[in-house]
N, C-alpha and C positions, 0 to 999 in steps of 0.2 A: 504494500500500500504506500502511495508517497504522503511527502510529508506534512502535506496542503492538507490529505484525507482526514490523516491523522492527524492533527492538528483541528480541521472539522468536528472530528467525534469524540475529541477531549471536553469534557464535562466544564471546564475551566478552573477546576477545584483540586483534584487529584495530582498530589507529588508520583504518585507513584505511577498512573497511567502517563504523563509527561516524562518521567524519568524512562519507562518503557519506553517511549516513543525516542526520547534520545541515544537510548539502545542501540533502538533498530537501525537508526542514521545515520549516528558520528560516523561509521567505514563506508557511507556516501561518497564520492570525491567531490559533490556539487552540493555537500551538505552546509558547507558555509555559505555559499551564493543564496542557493535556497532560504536561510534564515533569513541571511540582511533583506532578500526581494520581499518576504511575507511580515516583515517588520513594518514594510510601507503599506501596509495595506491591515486597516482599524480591525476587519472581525478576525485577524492570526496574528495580530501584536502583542497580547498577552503573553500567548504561547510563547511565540516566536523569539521575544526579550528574554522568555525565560529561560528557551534553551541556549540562549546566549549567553545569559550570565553563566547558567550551567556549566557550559564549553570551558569558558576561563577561569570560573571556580576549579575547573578539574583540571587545570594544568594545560588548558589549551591556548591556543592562540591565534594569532589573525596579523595579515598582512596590514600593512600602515594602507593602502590602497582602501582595504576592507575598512580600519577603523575611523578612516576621514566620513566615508561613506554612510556610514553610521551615525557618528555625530551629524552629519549634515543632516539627518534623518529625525533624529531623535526629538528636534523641537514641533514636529508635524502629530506625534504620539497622542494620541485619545486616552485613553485610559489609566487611572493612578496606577494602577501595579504595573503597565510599561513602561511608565516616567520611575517607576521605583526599579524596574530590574534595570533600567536603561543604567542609572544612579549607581546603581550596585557593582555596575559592571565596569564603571569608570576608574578603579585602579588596577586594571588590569590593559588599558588603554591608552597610550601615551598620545598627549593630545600636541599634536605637531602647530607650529606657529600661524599655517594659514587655518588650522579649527579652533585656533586661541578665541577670537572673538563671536564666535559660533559659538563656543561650549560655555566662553560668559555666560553670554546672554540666556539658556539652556538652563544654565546651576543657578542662573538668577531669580529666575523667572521661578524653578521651583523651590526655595527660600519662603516664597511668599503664596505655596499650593497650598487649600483646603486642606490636603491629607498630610495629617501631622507624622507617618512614614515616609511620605515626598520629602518633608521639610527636611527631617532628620537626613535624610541621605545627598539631600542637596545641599546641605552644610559640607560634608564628607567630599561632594564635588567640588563646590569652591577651594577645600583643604586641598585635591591633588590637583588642581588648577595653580593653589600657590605653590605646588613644592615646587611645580615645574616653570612657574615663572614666577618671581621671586616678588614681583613688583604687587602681587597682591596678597603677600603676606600680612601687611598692618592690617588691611581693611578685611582681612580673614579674620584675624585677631578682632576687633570691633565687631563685626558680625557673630563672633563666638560669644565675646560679652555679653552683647544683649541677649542673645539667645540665653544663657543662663541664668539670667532675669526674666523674662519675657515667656519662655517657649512652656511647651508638655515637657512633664517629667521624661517620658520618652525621650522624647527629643534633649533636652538637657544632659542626657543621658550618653548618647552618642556625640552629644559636644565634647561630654571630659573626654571620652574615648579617644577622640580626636587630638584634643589639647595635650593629651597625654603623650603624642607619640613625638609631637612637636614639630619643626621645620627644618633640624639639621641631617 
């Protein structure tokens, strides 16, 4: 079955029929093209983010070609849990200088989501946004502050996580 099907007939819920599904695909050779093309497209972006973060949670990876393509992608995302796996999946993503003001605008934007897990990991975006360009470390720093004041314990949560790891 491809991965559109499946992807289709996933309930939208189940780690473990997704986790199947990325099973059956990763020894694809078209299985990354496939993700990023059903990323662009709202009813298998769920999915499709998910098996994304999946991939590089497990030690995968993707050509810099793939990961521009992505980011350009990501600010077009319907759904909070693709804005959250998108999020999730940005330290494993090196954001090269022409997606620099792409992935701002992207980590910005969700700072200020309704869903108080967008927030939280869009903090975690701006953090690997400064490591790699340094020039947004103070204003990461101020954005953590208030957050600590401001935010869900959740979210405050993953600020110190963050804070903790620091910028050296």
């Amino acid at each position: 079955m491809t991965l559109e099907k499946q992807l289709i007939a996933w309930d939208g819920k189940s780690t473990d029929v997704i986790s199947a599904i990325y099973a059956s695909q990763i020894d694809n050779d078209t299985f990354i093209s496939e993700v990023i093309t059903l990323i662009e497209h709202s009813c298998y972006e769920k999915g499709a983010t998910w098996l994304l973060k999946h991939h590089l949670e497990s030690g995968g990876t993707l050509q810099i070609v793939d990961i521009n393509s992505l980011y350009q992608g990501f600010a077009d995302l319907q759904g909070w849990e693709a804005r959250l796996h998108a999020l999730q999946s940005m330290p494993y993503m090196p954001i090269t200088k022409p997606m620099k003001t792409i992935v701002e605008m992207f980590v910005r934007h969700g700072l200020t989501d309704s869903n108080k897990f967008v927030r939280a990991w869009a903090y975690n975006g701006f953090y690997e946004l400064a490591l790699q360009y340094p020039e947004y470390q103070a204003e990461a720093l101020q954005f953590f502050n208030m957050a600590l004041k401001d935010e869900a314990a959740s979210v405050k949560a993953r600020v110190r996580n963050i804070m903790k790891k620091g910028f050296s």
